[in-house]
Short mmCIF file of the C-alpha atoms (twelve columns), coordinates in Angstrom:
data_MODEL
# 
_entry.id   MODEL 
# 
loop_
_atom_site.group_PDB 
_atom_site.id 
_atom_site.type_symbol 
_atom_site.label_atom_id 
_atom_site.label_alt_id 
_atom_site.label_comp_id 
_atom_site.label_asym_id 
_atom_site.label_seq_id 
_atom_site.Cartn_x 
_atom_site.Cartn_y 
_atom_site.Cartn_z 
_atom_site.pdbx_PDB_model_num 
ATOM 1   C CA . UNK A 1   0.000   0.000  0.000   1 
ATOM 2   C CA . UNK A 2   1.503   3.486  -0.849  1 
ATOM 3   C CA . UNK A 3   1.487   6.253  1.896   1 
ATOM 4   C CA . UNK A 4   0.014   9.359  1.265   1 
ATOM 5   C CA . UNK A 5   1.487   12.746 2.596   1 
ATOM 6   C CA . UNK A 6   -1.404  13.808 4.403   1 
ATOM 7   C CA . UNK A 7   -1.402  10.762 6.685   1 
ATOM 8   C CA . UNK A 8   2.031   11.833 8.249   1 
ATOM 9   C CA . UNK A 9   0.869   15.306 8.449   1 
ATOM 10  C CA . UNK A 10  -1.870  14.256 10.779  1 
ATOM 11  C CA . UNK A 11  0.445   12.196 12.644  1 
ATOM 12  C CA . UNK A 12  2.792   15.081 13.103  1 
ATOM 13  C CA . UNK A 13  0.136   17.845 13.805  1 
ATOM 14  C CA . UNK A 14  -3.254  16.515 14.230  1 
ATOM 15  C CA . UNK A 15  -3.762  15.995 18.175  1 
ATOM 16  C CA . UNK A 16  -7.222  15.080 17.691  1 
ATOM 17  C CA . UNK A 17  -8.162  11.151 16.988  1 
ATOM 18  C CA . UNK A 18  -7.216  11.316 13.595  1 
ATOM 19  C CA . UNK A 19  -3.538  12.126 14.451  1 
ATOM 20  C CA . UNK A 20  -3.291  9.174  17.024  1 
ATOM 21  C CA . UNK A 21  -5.031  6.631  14.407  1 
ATOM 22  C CA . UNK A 22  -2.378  7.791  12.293  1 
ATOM 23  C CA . UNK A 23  0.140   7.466  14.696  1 
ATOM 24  C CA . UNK A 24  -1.166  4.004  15.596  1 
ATOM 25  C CA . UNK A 25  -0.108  2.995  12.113  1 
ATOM 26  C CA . UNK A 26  2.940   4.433  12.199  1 
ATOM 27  C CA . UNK A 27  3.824   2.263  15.729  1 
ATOM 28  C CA . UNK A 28  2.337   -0.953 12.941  1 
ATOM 29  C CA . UNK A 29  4.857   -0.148 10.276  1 
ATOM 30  C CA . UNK A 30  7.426   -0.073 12.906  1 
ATOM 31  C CA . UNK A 31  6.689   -3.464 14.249  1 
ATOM 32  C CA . UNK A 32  7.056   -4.670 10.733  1 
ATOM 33  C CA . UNK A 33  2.792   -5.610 11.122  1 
ATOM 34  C CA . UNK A 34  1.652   -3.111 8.384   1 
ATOM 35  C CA . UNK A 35  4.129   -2.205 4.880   1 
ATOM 36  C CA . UNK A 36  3.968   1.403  3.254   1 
ATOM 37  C CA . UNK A 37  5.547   2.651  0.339   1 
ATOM 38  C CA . UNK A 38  6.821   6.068  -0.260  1 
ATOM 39  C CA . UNK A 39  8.888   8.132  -2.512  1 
ATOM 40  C CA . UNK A 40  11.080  11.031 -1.862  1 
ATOM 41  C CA . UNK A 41  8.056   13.194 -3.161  1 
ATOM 42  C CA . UNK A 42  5.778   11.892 -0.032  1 
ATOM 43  C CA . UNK A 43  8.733   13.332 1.882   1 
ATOM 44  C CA . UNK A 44  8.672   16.544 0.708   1 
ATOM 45  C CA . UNK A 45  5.237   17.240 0.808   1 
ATOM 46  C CA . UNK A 46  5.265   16.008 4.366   1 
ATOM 47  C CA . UNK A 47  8.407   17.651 5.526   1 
ATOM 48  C CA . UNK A 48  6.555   21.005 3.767   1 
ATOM 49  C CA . UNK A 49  3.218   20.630 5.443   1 
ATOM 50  C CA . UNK A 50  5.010   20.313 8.879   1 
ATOM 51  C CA . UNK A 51  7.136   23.189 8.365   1 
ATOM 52  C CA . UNK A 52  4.011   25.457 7.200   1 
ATOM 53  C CA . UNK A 53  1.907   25.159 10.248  1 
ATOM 54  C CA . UNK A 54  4.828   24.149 12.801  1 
ATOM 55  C CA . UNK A 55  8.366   25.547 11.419  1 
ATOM 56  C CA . UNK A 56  11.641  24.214 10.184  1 
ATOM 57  C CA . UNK A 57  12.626  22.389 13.270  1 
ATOM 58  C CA . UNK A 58  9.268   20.409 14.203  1 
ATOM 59  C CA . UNK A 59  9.689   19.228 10.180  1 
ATOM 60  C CA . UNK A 60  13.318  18.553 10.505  1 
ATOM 61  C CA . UNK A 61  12.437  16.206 13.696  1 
ATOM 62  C CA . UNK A 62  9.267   14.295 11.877  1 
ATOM 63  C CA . UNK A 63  11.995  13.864 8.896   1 
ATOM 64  C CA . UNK A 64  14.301  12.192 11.188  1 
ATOM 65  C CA . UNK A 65  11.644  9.989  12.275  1 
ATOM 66  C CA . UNK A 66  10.744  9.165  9.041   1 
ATOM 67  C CA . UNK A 67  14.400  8.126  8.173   1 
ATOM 68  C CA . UNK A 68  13.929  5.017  10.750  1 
ATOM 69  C CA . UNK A 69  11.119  3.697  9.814   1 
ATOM 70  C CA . UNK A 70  10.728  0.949  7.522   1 
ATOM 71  C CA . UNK A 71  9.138   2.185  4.475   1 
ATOM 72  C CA . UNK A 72  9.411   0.443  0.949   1 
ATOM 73  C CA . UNK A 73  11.536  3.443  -0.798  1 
ATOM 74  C CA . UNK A 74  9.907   3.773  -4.354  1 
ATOM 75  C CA . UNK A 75  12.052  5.810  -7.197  1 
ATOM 76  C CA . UNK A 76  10.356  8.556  -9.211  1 
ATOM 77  C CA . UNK A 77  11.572  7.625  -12.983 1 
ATOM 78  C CA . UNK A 78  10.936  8.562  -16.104 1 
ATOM 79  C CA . UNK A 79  7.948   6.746  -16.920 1 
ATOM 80  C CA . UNK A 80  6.203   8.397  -14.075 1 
ATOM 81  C CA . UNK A 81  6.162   11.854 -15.850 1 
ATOM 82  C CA . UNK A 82  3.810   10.391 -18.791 1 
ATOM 83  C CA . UNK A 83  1.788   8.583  -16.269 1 
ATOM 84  C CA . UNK A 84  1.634   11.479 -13.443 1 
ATOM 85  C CA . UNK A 85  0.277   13.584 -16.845 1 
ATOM 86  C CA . UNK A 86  -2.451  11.088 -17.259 1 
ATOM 87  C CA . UNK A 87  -3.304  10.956 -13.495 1 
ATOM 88  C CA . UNK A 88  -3.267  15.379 -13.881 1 
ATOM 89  C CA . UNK A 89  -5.596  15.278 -16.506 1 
ATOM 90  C CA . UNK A 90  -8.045  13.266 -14.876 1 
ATOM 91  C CA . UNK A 91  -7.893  15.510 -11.898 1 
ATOM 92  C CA . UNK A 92  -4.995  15.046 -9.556  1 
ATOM 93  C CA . UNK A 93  -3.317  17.990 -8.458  1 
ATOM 94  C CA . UNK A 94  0.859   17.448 -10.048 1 
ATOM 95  C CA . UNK A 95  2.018   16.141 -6.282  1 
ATOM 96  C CA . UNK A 96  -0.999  13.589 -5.965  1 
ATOM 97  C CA . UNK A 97  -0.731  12.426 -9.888  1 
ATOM 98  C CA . UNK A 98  2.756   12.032 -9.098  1 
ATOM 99  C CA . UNK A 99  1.905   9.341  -6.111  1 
ATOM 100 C CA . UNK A 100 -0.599  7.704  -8.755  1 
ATOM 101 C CA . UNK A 101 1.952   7.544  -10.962 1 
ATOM 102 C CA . UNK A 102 4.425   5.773  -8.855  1 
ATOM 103 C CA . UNK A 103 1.975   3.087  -7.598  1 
ATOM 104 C CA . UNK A 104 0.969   2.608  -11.441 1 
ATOM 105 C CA . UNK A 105 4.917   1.784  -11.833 1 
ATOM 106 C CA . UNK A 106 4.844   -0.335 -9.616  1 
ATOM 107 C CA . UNK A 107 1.679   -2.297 -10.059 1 
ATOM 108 C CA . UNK A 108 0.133   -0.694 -6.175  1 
ATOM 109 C CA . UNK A 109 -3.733  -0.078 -6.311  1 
ATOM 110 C CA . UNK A 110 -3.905  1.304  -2.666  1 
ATOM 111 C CA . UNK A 111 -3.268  4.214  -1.025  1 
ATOM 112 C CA . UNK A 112 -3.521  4.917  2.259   1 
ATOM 113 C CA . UNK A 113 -5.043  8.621  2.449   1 
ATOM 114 C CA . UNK A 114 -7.719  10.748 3.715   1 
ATOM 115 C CA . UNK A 115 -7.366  12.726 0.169   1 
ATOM 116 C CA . UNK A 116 -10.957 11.985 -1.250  1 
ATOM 117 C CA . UNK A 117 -9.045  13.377 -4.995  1 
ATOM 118 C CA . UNK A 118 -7.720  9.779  -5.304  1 
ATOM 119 C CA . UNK A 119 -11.585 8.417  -5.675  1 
ATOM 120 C CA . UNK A 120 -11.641 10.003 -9.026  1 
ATOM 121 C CA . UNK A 121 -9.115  7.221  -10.080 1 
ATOM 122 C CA . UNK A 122 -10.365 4.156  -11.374 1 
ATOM 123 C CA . UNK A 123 -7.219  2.257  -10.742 1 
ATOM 124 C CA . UNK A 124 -6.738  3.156  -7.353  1 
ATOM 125 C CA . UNK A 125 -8.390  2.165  -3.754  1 
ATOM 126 C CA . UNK A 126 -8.163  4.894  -1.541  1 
ATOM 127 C CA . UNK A 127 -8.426  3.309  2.403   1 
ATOM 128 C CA . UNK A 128 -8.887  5.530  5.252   1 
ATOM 129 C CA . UNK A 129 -6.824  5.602  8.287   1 
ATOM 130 C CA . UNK A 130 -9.776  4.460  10.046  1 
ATOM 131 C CA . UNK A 131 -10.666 1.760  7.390   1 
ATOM 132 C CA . UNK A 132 -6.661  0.642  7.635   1 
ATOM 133 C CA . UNK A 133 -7.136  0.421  11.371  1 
ATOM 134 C CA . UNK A 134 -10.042 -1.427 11.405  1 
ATOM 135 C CA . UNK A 135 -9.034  -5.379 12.459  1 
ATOM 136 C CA . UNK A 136 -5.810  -4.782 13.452  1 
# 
């Protein structure tokens, strides 16, 4: 399953329920019981959101975080330019058609995202924190 920005975002901001669900998964992908992909782009759209609302340091502290955990590291080639176009045509904002992209290069049909954008896409399952929770 490919991670979506806005799920660390709420991890590293949100103190309501939704941040500690998404923290919860975080604590799974740690323990090796739950695997995420992300790219470099996930990153810096994380490391971006954290440093708009909280500053430079709070981001540079989530980014360390991020560095020991054991995501599946997906690489942004070539052939995700002509797909990400697709994906932007059909809706996607560039970052998001960018993720789409990626998971169409590497054959992954679920995201993990509170982003209702990706429910446009045919080819992709969008599952909620709270729907990724649920049974674990």
């Amino acid at each position: 399953m490919f991670l979506d920005a806005n799920v660390l975002v709420h991890a590293a901001l949100d103190t309501r329920e939704l941040g500690e669900d998404a923290w919860k998964l975080l604590k799974l992908l740690k323990a090796r019981t739950l695997s995420l992909s992300i790219t470099p782009l996930v990153v810096d759209e994380t490391l971006w959101g954290i440093q708009k609302e909280s500053g430079k340091e709070a981001a540079l502290r989530f980014g360390e975080i991020l560095l020991s955990m054991p995501f599946t590291w997906l690489d942004v080639g070539h052939s995700s330019v002509g797909h990400a176009l697709e994906f932007y045509r059909q809706g996607l904002d560039p970052r998001d058609a960018f993720h789409a992209a990626v998971m169409k290069d590497f054959g992954i049909n679920e995201i993990l995202s509170e982003d209702p954008h990706f429910d446009r896409i045919k080819e992709i399952r969008r599952i909620s924190i709270k729907d990724a929770l649920k049974g674990r």
